[in-house]
ZARO-136748 format. One record per atom (N, C-alpha, C): residue in three letters; atom name; x negated, y, z. Coordinates in pm, 1 decimal. Atoms other than C-alpha are relative to their C-alpha. Layout:
REM ZARO-136748
r=Ala; a=CA; c1=X; c2=Y; c3=Z
...
This chain:
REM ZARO-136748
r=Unk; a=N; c1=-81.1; c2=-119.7; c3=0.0
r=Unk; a=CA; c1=0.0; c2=0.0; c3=0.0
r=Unk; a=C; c1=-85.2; c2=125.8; c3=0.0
r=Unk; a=N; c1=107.0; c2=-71.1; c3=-15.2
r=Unk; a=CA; c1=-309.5; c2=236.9; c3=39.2
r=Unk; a=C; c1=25.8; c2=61.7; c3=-123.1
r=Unk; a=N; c1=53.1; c2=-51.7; c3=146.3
r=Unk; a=CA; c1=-311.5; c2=263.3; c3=-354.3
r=Unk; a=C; c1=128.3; c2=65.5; c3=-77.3
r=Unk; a=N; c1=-126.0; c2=-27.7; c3=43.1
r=Unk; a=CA; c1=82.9; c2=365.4; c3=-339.5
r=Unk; a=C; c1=-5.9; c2=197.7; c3=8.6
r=Unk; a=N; c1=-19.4; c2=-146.0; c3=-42.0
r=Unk; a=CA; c1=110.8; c2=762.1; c3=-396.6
r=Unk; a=C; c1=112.8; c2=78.5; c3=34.2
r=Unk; a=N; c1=-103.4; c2=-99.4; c3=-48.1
r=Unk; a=CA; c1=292.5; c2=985.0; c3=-221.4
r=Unk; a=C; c1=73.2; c2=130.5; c3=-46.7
r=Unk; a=N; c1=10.4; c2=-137.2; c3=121.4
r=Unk; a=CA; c1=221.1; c2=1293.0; c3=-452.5
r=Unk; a=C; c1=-44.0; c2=-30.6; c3=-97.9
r=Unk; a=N; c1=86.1; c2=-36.6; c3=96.8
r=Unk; a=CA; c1=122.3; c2=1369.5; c3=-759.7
r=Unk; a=C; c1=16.5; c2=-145.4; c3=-80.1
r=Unk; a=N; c1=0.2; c2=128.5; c3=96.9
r=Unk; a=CA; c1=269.5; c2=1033.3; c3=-940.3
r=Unk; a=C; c1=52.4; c2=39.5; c3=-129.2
r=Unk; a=N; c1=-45.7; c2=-76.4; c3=194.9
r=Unk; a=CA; c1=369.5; c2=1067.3; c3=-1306.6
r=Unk; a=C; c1=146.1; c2=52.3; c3=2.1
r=Unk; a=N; c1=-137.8; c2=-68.8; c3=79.5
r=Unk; a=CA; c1=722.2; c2=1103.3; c3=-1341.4
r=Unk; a=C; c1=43.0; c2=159.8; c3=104.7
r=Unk; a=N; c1=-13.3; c2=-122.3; c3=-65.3
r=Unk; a=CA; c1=642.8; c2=1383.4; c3=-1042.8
r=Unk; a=C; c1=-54.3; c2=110.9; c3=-128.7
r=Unk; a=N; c1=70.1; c2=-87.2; c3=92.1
r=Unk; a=CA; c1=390.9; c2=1528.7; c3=-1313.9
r=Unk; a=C; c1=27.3; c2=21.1; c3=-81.9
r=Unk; a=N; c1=-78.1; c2=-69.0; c3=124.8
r=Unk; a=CA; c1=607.4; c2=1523.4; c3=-1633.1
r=Unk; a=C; c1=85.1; c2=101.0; c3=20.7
r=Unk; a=N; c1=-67.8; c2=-76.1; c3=-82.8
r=Unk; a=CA; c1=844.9; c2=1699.7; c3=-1395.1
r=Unk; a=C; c1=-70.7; c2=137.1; c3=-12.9
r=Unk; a=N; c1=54.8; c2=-100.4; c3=-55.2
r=Unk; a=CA; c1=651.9; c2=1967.1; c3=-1252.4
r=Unk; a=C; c1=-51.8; c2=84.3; c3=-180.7
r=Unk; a=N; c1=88.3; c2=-45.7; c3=121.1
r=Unk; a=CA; c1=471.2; c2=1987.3; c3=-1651.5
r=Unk; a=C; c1=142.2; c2=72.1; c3=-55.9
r=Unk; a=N; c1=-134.3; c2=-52.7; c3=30.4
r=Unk; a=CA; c1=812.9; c2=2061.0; c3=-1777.5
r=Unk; a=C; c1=58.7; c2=138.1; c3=79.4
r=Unk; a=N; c1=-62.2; c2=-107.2; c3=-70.6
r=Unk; a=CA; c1=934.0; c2=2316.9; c3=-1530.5
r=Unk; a=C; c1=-113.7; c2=106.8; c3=-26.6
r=Unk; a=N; c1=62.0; c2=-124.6; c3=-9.2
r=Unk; a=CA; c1=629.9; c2=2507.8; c3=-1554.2
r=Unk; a=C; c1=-2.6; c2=40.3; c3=-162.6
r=Unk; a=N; c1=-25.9; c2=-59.1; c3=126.4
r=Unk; a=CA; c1=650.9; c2=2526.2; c3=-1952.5
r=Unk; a=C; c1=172.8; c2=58.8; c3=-26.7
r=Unk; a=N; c1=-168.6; c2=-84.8; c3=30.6
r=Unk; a=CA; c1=1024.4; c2=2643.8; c3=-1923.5
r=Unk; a=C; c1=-23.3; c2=144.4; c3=97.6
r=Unk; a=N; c1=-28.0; c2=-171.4; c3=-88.5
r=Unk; a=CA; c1=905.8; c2=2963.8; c3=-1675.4
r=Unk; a=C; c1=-7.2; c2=-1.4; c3=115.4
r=Unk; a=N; c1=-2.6; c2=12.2; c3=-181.8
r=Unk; a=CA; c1=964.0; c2=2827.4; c3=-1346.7
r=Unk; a=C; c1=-65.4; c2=-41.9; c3=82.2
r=Unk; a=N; c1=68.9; c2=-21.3; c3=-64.7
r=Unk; a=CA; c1=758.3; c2=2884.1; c3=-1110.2
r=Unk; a=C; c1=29.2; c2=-80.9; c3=139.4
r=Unk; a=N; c1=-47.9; c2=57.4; c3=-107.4
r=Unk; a=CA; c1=732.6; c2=2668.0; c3=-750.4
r=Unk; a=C; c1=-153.4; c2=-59.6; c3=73.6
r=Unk; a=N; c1=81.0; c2=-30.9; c3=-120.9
r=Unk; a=CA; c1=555.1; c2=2537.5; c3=-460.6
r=Unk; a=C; c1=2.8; c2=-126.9; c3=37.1
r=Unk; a=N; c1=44.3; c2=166.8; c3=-31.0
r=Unk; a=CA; c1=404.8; c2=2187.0; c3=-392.0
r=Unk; a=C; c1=92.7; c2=-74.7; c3=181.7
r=Unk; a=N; c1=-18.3; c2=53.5; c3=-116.5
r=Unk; a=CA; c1=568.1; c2=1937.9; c3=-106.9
r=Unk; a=C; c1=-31.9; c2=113.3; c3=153.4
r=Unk; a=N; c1=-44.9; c2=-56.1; c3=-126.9
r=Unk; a=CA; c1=651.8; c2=2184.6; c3=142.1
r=Unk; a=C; c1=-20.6; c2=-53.3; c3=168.1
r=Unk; a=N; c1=-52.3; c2=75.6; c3=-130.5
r=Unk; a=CA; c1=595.7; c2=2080.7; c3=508.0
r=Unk; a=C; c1=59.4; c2=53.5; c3=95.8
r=Unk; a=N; c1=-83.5; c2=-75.9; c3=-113.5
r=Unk; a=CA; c1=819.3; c2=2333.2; c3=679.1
r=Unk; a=C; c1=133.7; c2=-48.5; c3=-84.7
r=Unk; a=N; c1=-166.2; c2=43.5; c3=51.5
r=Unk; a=CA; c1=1109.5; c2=2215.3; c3=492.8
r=Unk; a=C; c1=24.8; c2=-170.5; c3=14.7
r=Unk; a=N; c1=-6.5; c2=166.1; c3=-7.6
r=Unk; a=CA; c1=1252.5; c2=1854.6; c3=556.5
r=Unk; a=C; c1=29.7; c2=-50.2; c3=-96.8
r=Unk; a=N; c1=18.2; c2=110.2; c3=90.2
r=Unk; a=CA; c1=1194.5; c2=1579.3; c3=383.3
r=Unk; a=C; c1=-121.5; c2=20.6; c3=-85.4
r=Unk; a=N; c1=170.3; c2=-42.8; c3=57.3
r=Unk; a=CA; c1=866.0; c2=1747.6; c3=243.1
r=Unk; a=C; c1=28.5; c2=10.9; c3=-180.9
r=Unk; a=N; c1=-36.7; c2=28.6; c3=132.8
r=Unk; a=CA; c1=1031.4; c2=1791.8; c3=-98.5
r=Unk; a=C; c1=-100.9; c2=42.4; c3=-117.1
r=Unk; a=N; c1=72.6; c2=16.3; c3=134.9
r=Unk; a=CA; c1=860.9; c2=1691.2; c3=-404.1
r=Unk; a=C; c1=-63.6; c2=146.9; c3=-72.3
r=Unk; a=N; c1=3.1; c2=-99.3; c3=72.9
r=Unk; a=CA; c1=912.3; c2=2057.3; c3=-606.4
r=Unk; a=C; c1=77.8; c2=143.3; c3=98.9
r=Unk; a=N; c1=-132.6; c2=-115.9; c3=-88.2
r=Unk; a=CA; c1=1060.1; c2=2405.0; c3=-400.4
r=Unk; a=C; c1=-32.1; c2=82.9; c3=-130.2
r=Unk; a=N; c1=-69.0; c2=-99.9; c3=93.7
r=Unk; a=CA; c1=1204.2; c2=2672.2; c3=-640.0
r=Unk; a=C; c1=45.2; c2=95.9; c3=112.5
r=Unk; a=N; c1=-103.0; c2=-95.1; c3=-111.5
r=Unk; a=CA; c1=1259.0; c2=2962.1; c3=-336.0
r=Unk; a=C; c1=74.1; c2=110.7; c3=-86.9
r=Unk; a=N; c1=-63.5; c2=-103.6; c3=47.5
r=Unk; a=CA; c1=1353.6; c2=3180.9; c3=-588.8
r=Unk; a=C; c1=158.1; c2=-21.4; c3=-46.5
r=Unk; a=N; c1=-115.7; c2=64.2; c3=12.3
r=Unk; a=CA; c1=1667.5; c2=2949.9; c3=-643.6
r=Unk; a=C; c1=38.5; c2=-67.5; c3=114.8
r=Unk; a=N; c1=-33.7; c2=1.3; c3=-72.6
r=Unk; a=CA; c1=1663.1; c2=2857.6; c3=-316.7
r=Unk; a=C; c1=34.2; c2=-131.4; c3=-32.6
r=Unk; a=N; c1=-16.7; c2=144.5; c3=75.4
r=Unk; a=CA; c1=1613.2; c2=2456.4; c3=-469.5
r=Unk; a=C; c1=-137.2; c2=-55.6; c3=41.9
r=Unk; a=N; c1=85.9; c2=53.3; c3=-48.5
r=Unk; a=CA; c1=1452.6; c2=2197.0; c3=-400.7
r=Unk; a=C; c1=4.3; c2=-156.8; c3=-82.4
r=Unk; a=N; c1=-12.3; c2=66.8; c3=76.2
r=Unk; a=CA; c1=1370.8; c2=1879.1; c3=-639.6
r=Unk; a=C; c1=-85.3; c2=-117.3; c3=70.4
r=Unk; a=N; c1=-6.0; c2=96.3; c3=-72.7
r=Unk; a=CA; c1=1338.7; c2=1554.0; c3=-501.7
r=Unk; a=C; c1=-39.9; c2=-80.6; c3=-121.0
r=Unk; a=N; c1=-12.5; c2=66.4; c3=95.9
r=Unk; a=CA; c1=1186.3; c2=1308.4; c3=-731.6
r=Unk; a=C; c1=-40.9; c2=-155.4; c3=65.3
r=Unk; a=N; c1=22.6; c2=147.0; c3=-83.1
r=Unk; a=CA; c1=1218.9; c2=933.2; c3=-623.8
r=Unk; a=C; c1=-68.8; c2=-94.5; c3=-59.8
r=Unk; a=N; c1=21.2; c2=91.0; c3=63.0
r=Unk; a=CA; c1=1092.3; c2=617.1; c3=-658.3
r=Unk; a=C; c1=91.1; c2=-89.6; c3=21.5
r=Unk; a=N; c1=-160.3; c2=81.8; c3=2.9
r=Unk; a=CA; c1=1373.7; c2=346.5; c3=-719.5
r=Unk; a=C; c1=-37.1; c2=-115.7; c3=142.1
r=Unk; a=N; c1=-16.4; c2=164.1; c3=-98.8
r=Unk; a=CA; c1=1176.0; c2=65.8; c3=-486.6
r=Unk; a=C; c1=22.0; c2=83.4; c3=148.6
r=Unk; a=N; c1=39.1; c2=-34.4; c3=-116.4
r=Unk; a=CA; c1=1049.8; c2=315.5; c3=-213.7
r=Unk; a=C; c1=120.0; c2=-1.8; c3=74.6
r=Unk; a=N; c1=-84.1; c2=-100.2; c3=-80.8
r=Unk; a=CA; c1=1372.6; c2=490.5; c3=-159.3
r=Unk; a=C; c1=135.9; c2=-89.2; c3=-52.8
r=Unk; a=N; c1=-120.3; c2=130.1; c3=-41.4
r=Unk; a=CA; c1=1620.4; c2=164.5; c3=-217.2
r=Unk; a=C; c1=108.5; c2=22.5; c3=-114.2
r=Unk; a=N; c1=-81.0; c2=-54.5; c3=119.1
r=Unk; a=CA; c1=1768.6; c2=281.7; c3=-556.4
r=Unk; a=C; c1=36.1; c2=-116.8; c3=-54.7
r=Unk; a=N; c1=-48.4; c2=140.5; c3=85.9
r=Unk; a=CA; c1=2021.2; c2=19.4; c3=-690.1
r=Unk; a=C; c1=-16.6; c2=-9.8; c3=-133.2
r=Unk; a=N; c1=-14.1; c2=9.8; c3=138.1
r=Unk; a=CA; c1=1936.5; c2=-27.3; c3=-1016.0
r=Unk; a=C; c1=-134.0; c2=-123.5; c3=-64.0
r=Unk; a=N; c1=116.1; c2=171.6; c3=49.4
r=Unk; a=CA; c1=1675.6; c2=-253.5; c3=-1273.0
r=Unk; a=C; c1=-134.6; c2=4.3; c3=37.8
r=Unk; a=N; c1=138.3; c2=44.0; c3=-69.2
r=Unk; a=CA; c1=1367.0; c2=-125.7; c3=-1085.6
r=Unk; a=C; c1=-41.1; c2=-22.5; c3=107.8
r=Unk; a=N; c1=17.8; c2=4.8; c3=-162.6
r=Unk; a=CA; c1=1471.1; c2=-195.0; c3=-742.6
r=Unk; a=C; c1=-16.3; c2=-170.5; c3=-1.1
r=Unk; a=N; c1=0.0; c2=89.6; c3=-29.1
r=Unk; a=CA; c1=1398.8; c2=-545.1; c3=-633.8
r=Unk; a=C; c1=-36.1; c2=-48.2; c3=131.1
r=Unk; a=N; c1=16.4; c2=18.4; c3=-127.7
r=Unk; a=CA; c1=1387.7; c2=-692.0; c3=-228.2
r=Unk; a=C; c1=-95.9; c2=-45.9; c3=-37.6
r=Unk; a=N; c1=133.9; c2=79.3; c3=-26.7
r=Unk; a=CA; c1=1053.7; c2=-831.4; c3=-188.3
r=Unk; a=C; c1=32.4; c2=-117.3; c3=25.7
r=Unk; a=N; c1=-15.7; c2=147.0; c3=-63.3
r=Unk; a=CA; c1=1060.6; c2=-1212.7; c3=-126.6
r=Unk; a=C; c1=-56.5; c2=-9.2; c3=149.6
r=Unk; a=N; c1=49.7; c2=38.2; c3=-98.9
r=Unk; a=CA; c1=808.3; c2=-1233.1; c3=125.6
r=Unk; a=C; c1=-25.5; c2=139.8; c3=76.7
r=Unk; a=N; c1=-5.0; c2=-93.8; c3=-140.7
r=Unk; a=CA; c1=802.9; c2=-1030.0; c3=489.8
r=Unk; a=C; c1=102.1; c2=47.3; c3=-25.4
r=Unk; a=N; c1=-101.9; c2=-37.6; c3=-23.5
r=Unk; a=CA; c1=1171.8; c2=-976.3; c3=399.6
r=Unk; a=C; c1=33.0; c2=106.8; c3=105.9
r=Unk; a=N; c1=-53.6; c2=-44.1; c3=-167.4
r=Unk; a=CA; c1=1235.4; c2=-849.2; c3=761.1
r=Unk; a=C; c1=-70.2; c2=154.2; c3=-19.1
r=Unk; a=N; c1=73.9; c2=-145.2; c3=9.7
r=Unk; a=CA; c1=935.3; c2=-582.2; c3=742.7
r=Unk; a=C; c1=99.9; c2=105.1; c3=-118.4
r=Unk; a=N; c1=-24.3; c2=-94.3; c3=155.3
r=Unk; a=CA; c1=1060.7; c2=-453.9; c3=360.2
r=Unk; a=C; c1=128.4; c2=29.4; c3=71.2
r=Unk; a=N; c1=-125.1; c2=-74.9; c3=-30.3
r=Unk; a=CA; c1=1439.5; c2=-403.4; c3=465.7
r=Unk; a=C; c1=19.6; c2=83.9; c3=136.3
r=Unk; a=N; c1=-32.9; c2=-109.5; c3=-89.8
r=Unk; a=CA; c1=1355.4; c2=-248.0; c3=784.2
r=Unk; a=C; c1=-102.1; c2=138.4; c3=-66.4
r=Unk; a=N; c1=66.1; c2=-93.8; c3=25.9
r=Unk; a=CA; c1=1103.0; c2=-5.1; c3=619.6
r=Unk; a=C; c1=73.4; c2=36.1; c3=-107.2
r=Unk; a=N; c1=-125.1; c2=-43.0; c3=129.1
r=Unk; a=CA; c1=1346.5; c2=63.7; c3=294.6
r=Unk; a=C; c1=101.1; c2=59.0; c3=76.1
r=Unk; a=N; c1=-92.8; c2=-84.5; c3=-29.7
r=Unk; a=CA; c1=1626.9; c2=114.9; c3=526.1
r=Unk; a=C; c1=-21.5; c2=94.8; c3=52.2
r=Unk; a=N; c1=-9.5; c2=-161.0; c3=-55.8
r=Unk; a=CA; c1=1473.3; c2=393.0; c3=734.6
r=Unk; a=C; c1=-30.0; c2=80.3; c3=-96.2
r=Unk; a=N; c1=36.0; c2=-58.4; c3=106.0
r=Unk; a=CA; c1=1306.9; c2=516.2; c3=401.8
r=Unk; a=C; c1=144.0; c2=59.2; c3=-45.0
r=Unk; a=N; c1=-164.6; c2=-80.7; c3=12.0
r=Unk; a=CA; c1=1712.8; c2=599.1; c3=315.5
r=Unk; a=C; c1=46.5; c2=74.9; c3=73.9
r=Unk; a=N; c1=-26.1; c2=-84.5; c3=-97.5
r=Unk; a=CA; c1=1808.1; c2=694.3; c3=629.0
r=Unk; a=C; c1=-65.3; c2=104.9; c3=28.2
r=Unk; a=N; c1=121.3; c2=-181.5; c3=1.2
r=Unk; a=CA; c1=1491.5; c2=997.4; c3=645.9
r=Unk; a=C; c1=113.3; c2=39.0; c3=-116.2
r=Unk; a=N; c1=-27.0; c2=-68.1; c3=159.5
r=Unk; a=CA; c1=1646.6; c2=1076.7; c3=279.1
r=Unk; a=C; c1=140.3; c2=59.8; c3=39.5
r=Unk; a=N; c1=-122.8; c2=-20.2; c3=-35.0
r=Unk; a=CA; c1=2004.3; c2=1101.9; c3=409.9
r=Unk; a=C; c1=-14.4; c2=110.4; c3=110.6
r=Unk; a=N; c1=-5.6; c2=-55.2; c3=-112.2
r=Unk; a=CA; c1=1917.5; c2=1304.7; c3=706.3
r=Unk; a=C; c1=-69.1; c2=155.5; c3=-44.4
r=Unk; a=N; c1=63.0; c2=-113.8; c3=33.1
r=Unk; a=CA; c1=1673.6; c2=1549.8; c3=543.6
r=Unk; a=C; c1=81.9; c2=95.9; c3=-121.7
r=Unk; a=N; c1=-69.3; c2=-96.5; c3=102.7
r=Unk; a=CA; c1=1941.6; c2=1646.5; c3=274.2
r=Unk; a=C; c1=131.7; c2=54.3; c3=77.2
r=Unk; a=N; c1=-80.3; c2=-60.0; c3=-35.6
r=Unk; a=CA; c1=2157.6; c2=1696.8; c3=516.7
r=Unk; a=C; c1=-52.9; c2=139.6; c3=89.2
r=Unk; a=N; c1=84.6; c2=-162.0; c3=16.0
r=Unk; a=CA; c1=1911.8; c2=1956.5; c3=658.0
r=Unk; a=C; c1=-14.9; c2=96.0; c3=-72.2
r=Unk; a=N; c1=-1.3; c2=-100.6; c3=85.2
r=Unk; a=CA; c1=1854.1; c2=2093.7; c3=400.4
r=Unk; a=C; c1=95.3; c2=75.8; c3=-41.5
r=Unk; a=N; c1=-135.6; c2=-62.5; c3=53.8
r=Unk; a=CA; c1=2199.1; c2=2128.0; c3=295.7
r=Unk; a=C; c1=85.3; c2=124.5; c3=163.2
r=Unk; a=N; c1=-40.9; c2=-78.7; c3=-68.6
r=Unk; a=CA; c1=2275.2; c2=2291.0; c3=645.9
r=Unk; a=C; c1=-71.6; c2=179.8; c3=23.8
r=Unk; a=N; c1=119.5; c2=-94.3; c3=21.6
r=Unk; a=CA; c1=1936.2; c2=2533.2; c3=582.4
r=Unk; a=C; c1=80.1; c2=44.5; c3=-105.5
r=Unk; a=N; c1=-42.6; c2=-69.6; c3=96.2
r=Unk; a=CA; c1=2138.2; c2=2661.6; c3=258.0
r=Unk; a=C; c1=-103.1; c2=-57.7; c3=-122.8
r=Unk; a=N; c1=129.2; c2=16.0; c3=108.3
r=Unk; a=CA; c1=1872.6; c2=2492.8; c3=16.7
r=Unk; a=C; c1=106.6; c2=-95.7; c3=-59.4
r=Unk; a=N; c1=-79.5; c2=63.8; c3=103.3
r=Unk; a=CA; c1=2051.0; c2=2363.4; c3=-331.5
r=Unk; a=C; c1=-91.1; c2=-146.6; c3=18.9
r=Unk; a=N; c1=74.2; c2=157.2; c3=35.7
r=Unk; a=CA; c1=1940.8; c2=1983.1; c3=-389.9
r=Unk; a=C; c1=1.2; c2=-117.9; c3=-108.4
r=Unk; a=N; c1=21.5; c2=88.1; c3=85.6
r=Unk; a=CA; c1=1812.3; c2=1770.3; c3=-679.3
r=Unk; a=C; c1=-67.6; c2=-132.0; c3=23.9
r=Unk; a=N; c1=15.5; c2=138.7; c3=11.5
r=Unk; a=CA; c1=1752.3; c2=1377.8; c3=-702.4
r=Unk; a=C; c1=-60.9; c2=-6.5; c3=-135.2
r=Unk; a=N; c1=0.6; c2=57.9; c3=142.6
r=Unk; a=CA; c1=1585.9; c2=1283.3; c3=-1034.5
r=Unk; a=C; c1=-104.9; c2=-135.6; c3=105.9
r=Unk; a=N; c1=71.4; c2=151.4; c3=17.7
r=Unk; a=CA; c1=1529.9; c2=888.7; c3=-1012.9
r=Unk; a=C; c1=-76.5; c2=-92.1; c3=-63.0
r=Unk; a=N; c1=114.2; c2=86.3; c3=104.6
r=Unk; a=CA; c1=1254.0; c2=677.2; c3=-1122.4
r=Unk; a=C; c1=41.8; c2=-34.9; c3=-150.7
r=Unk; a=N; c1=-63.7; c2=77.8; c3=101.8
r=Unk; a=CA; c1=1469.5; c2=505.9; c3=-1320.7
r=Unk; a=C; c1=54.6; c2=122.7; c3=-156.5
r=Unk; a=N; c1=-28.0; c2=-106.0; c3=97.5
r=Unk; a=CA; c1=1573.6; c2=823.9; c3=-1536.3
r=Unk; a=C; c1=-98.0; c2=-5.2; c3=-64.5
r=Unk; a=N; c1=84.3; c2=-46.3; c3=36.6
r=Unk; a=CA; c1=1219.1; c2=867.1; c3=-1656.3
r=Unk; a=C; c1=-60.4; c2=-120.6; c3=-60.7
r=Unk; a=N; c1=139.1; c2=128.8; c3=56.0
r=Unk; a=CA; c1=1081.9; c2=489.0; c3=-1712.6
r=Unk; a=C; c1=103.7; c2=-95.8; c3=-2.0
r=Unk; a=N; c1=-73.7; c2=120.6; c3=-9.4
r=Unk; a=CA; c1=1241.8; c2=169.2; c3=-1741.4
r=Unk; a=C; c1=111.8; c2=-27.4; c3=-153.0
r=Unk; a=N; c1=-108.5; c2=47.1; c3=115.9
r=Unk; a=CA; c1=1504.7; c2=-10.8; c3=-1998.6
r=Unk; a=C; c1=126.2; c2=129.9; c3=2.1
r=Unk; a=N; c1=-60.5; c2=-114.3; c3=-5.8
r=Unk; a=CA; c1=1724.8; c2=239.0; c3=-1904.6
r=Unk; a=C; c1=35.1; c2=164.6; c3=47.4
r=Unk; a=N; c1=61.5; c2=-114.3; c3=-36.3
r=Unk; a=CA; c1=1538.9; c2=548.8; c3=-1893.3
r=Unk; a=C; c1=91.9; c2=115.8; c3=-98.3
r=Unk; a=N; c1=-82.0; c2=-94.2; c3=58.5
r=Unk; a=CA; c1=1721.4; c2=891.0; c3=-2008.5
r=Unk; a=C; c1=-100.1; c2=62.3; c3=-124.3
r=Unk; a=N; c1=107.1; c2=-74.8; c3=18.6
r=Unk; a=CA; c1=1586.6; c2=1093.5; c3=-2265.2
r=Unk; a=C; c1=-51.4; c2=84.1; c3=46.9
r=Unk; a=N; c1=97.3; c2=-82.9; c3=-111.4
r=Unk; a=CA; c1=1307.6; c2=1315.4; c3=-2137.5
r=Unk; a=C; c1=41.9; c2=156.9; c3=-12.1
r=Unk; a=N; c1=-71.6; c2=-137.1; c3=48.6
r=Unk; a=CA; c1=1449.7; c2=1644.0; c3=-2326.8
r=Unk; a=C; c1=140.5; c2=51.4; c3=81.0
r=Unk; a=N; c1=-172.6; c2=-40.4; c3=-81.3
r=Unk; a=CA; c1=1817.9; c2=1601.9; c3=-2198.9
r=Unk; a=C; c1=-43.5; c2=1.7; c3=118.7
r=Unk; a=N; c1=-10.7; c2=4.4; c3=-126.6
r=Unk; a=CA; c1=1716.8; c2=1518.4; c3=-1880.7
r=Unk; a=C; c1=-64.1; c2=189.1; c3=114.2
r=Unk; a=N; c1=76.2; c2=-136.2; c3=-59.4
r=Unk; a=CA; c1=1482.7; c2=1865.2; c3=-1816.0
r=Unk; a=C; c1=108.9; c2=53.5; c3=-24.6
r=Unk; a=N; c1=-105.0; c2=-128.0; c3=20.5
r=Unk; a=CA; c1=1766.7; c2=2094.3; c3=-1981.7
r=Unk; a=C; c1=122.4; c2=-45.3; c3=93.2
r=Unk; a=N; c1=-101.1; c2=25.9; c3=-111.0
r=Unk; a=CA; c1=2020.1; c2=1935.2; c3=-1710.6
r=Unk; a=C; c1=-103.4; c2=32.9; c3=112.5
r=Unk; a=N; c1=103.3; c2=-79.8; c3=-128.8
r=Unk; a=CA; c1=1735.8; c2=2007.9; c3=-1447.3
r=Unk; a=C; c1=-0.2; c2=147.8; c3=31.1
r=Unk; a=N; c1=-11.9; c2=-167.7; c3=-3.9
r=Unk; a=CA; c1=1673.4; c2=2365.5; c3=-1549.9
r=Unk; a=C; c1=105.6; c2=57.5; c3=-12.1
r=Unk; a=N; c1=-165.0; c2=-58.8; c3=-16.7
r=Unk; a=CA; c1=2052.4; c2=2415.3; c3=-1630.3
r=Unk; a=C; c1=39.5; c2=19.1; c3=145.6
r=Unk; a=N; c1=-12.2; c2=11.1; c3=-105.2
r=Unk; a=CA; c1=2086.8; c2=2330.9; c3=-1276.1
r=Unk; a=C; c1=-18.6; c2=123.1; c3=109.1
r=Unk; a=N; c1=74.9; c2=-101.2; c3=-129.3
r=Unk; a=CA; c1=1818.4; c2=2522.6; c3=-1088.5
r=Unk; a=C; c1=53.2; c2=151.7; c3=-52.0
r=Unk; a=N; c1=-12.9; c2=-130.8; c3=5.7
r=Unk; a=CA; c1=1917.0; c2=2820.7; c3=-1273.9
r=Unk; a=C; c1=156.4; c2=-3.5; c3=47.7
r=Unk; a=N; c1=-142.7; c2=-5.3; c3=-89.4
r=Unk; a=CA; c1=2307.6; c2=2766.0; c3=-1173.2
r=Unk; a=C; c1=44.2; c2=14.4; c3=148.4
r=Unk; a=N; c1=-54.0; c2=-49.3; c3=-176.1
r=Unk; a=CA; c1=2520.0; c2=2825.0; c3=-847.3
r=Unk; a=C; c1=5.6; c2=-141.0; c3=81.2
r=Unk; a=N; c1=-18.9; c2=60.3; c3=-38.6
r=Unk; a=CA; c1=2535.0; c2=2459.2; c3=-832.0
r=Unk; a=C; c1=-26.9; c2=-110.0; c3=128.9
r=Unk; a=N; c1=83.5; c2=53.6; c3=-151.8
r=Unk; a=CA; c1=2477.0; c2=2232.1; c3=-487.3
r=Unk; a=C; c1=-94.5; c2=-59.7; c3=-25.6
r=Unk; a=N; c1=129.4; c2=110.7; c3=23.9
r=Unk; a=CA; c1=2302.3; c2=1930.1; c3=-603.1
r=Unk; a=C; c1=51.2; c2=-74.6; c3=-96.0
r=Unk; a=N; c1=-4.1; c2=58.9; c3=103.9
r=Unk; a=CA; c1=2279.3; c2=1724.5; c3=-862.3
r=Unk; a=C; c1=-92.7; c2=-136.9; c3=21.7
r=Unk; a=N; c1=46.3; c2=100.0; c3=11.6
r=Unk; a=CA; c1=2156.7; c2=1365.4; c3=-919.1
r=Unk; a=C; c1=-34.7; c2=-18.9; c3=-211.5
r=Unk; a=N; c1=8.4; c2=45.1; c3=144.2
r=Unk; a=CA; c1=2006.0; c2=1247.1; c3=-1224.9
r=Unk; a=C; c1=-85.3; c2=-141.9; c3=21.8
r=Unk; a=N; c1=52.5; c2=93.5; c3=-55.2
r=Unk; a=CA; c1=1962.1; c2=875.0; c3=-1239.9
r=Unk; a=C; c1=-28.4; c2=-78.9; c3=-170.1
r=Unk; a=N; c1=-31.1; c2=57.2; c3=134.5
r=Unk; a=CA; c1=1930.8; c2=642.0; c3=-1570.5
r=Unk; a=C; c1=121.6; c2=-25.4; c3=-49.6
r=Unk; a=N; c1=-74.7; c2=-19.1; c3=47.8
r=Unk; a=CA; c1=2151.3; c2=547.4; c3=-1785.4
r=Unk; a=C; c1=140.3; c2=-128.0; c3=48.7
């Protein structure tokens, strides 16, 4: 697990590469804000969350339970949800808008395209809207 990153993984970096060629400007994993989010936008008062499907227990074709140490993986997956659940509800009581883009949007059999998926991102951050999820297809 040593070699698992926390920051700075790709579909964070097509992300971040994208937002900064559309204009928008922002501010690395935050640690005064909860949940330490991925991307902050204060000027939208946003905050972009980008997951990984196994870490953070995402049902879909790149989540899979581990066979072996069962016990360990579903107790470390489920609090891995439960932080996620708790920090958006912080956030959401802090007034900070909130985005999800999921592994699975970016890679996999049923990955989105990469175009639509930014112009629903930046449509977003520039809107009044709360939060948004963007997951595959």
């Amino acid at each position: 697990m040593a070699a698992v990153r926390a920051k700075d993984t790709k579909p964070e970096l097509m992300i971040r590469k994208a937002l900064h060629a559309a204009g928008l400007r922002y501010r690395l994993n935050v640690r005064d804000l909860p949940g330490k989010p991925d991307i902050v936008l204060p000027r939208y008062r946003a905050v972009v969350f980008v997951h990984g499907c196994f870490w953070h227990r995402h049902e879909c074709d790149l989540f899979r339970w581990p066979e072996s140490r069962t016990d360990f993986w579903r107790e470390k997956l489920d609090a891995n949800a439960a932080r996620d659940v708790n920090a958006a509800n912080a956030l959401e009581e802090a007034g900070w808008r909130q985005a999800v883009i999921w592994e699975c949007a970016l890679k996999g059999r049923k990955k989105r395209d990469f175009q639509d998926t930014m112009q629903r991102l930046i449509a977003w951050i520039r809107s009044d809207e709360q939060a948004i999820i963007i997951r595959g297809e």
